[in-house]
Residue, then its C-alpha position, 0 to 999 in steps of 0.5 A: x530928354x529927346x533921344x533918336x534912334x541908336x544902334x547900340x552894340x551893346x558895348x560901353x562905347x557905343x560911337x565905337x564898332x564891336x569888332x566882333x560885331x563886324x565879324x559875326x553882323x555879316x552874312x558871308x554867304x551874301x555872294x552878291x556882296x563878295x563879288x561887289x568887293x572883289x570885282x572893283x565894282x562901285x555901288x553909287x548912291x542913287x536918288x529917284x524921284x517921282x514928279x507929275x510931269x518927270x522921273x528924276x534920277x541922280x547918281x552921286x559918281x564923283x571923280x567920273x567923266x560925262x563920257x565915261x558913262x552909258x545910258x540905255x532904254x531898252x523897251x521900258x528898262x532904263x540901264x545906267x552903267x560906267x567903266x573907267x580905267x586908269x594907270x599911272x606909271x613912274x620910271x626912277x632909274x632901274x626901277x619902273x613903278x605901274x597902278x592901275x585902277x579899275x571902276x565900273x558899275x551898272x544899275x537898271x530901274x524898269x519904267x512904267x510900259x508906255x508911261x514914259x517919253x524915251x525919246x525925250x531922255x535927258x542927262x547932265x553930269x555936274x559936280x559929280x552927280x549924274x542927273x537923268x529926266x524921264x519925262x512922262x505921257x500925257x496919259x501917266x500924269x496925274x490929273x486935277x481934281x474935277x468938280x461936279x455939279x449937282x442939279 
Protein backbone atom coordinates (compact mmCIF):
# COMPACT_ATOMS: atom_id res chain seq x y z
CA UNK A 1 0.00 0.00 0.00
CA UNK A 2 1.49 3.45 -1.06
CA UNK A 3 0.76 6.12 1.25
CA UNK A 4 1.68 9.83 0.74
CA UNK A 5 2.29 12.49 3.16
CA UNK A 6 -0.78 13.35 5.56
CA UNK A 7 -1.45 15.79 8.04
CA UNK A 8 -3.04 13.83 10.76
CA UNK A 9 -5.13 15.90 13.31
CA UNK A 10 -5.31 13.07 15.04
CA UNK A 11 -8.91 12.66 15.00
CA UNK A 12 -11.01 9.82 13.81
CA UNK A 13 -12.00 11.92 10.53
CA UNK A 14 -8.76 13.04 9.22
CA UNK A 15 -10.49 14.85 6.02
CA UNK A 16 -12.06 17.00 8.60
CA UNK A 17 -10.41 19.98 10.56
CA UNK A 18 -10.13 19.93 14.40
CA UNK A 19 -11.68 22.98 15.35
CA UNK A 20 -9.58 23.15 18.38
CA UNK A 21 -6.67 22.56 15.92
CA UNK A 22 -7.44 26.10 14.21
CA UNK A 23 -7.70 27.44 17.48
CA UNK A 24 -4.78 26.58 19.08
CA UNK A 25 -2.53 25.82 15.37
CA UNK A 26 -2.48 29.78 14.97
CA UNK A 27 0.17 32.21 16.39
CA UNK A 28 -2.13 35.06 17.29
CA UNK A 29 0.78 37.05 18.05
CA UNK A 30 1.85 36.76 13.96
CA UNK A 31 0.89 40.67 13.32
CA UNK A 32 1.65 40.25 10.05
CA UNK A 33 -1.22 37.82 9.56
CA UNK A 34 -3.80 40.01 11.45
CA UNK A 35 -2.86 43.10 9.39
CA UNK A 36 -3.25 41.02 6.11
CA UNK A 37 -6.73 39.71 7.34
CA UNK A 38 -8.12 43.01 8.67
CA UNK A 39 -6.47 45.53 6.04
CA UNK A 40 -8.34 43.89 2.78
CA UNK A 41 -5.08 43.15 1.35
CA UNK A 42 -4.67 39.84 -0.84
CA UNK A 43 -1.49 37.63 -0.96
CA UNK A 44 -1.45 36.06 -4.39
CA UNK A 45 0.26 33.30 -5.53
CA UNK A 46 3.01 33.85 -7.03
CA UNK A 47 5.65 31.52 -9.40
CA UNK A 48 9.16 32.39 -10.08
CA UNK A 49 11.14 30.85 -12.12
CA UNK A 50 14.74 30.92 -13.43
CA UNK A 51 15.94 30.40 -17.24
CA UNK A 52 19.15 30.85 -18.64
CA UNK A 53 18.18 33.83 -20.63
CA UNK A 54 15.13 35.10 -18.26
CA UNK A 55 13.37 35.56 -14.83
CA UNK A 56 9.72 34.35 -15.19
CA UNK A 57 7.16 35.80 -12.62
CA UNK A 58 3.65 34.80 -12.40
CA UNK A 59 0.82 36.37 -10.35
CA UNK A 60 -2.28 34.33 -10.20
CA UNK A 61 -4.54 37.87 -9.47
CA UNK A 62 -7.93 36.77 -11.03
CA UNK A 63 -10.74 39.31 -11.41
CA UNK A 64 -8.20 41.99 -11.72
CA UNK A 65 -7.80 44.52 -14.54
CA UNK A 66 -4.16 45.02 -16.57
CA UNK A 67 -4.52 48.71 -15.82
CA UNK A 68 -5.06 47.94 -12.23
CA UNK A 69 -1.57 47.06 -11.90
CA UNK A 70 2.03 48.72 -11.22
CA UNK A 71 5.33 47.52 -11.88
CA UNK A 72 8.46 48.94 -10.74
CA UNK A 73 12.29 48.57 -10.96
CA UNK A 74 13.72 50.78 -8.44
CA UNK A 75 17.93 49.86 -8.66
CA UNK A 76 17.65 46.05 -8.50
CA UNK A 77 14.28 45.50 -6.41
CA UNK A 78 11.35 44.83 -8.63
CA UNK A 79 8.05 45.70 -6.98
CA UNK A 80 4.58 44.56 -8.27
CA UNK A 81 1.76 45.91 -6.55
CA UNK A 82 -2.37 46.38 -7.36
CA UNK A 83 -5.20 48.43 -5.97
CA UNK A 84 -8.88 48.22 -6.90
CA UNK A 85 -11.95 49.79 -5.62
CA UNK A 86 -15.35 48.72 -6.36
CA UNK A 87 -18.85 49.76 -5.29
CA UNK A 88 -22.11 49.07 -6.13
CA UNK A 89 -25.18 50.77 -5.25
CA UNK A 90 -29.21 49.74 -5.61
CA UNK A 91 -31.97 52.35 -4.93
CA UNK A 92 -35.47 50.48 -4.35
CA UNK A 93 -37.84 52.89 -3.03
CA UNK A 94 -36.99 54.76 0.33
CA UNK A 95 -34.36 52.41 1.04
CA UNK A 96 -30.85 53.10 -0.62
CA UNK A 97 -28.36 49.80 -0.56
CA UNK A 98 -24.35 50.73 -1.03
CA UNK A 99 -20.91 47.75 -0.90
CA UNK A 100 -18.04 48.64 -1.31
CA UNK A 101 -14.95 46.40 -1.78
CA UNK A 102 -11.48 47.18 -1.60
CA UNK A 103 -8.18 44.83 -2.92
CA UNK A 104 -4.93 45.80 -2.95
CA UNK A 105 -1.37 44.13 -2.68
CA UNK A 106 2.17 44.54 -2.87
CA UNK A 107 5.28 42.10 -3.36
CA UNK A 108 8.85 43.16 -3.98
CA UNK A 109 11.51 40.26 -5.35
CA UNK A 110 15.53 41.88 -5.15
CA UNK A 111 17.28 40.85 -8.72
CA UNK A 112 20.61 40.20 -8.93
CA UNK A 113 22.89 43.90 -9.08
CA UNK A 114 23.76 44.20 -12.83
CA UNK A 115 22.56 40.71 -13.97
CA UNK A 116 19.26 42.07 -15.39
CA UNK A 117 17.93 44.24 -18.50
CA UNK A 118 15.60 46.84 -16.71
CA UNK A 119 14.79 48.33 -19.78
CA UNK A 120 13.84 45.29 -21.32
CA UNK A 121 10.94 44.36 -18.88
CA UNK A 122 7.90 42.94 -20.31
CA UNK A 123 4.27 42.25 -18.62
CA UNK A 124 0.95 40.42 -20.07
CA UNK A 125 -1.85 39.74 -17.92
CA UNK A 126 -4.27 37.12 -19.44
CA UNK A 127 -6.69 34.92 -17.94
CA UNK A 128 -6.12 36.29 -14.69
CA UNK A 129 -2.58 35.68 -14.47
CA UNK A 130 0.27 38.47 -14.65
CA UNK A 131 3.35 37.23 -16.39
CA UNK A 132 6.51 39.59 -16.20
CA UNK A 133 10.09 38.75 -18.30
CA UNK A 134 13.27 39.79 -16.92
CA UNK A 135 15.66 39.24 -19.24
CA UNK A 136 19.06 38.73 -17.98
CA UNK A 137 22.90 40.17 -19.43
CA UNK A 138 25.10 38.42 -21.39
CA UNK A 139 27.29 38.29 -18.19
CA UNK A 140 24.36 36.34 -15.93
CA UNK A 141 23.96 33.65 -18.39
CA UNK A 142 25.00 30.53 -17.90
CA UNK A 143 27.81 29.46 -20.20
CA UNK A 144 28.33 25.76 -22.39
CA UNK A 145 30.63 23.71 -21.08
CA UNK A 146 34.03 24.33 -22.67
CA UNK A 147 36.14 21.43 -23.92
CA UNK A 148 40.09 21.46 -23.58
CA UNK A 149 42.56 19.68 -25.50
CA UNK A 150 45.22 18.11 -24.00
CA UNK A 151 48.78 18.13 -25.92
Amino acid sequence: MNKGLVKSNGSLFPAIPSLLDDFFGRNWLDSTVANWRTSGATMPAVNVQETNDDYQIEVAAPGMKRDDFKIELDNNVITISSQREDSHEEKDGNYTRREFSYQSFQRSFTLPQNGVKGEEIKARYVDGILRITVPKTEDARKKPAKQIAVA
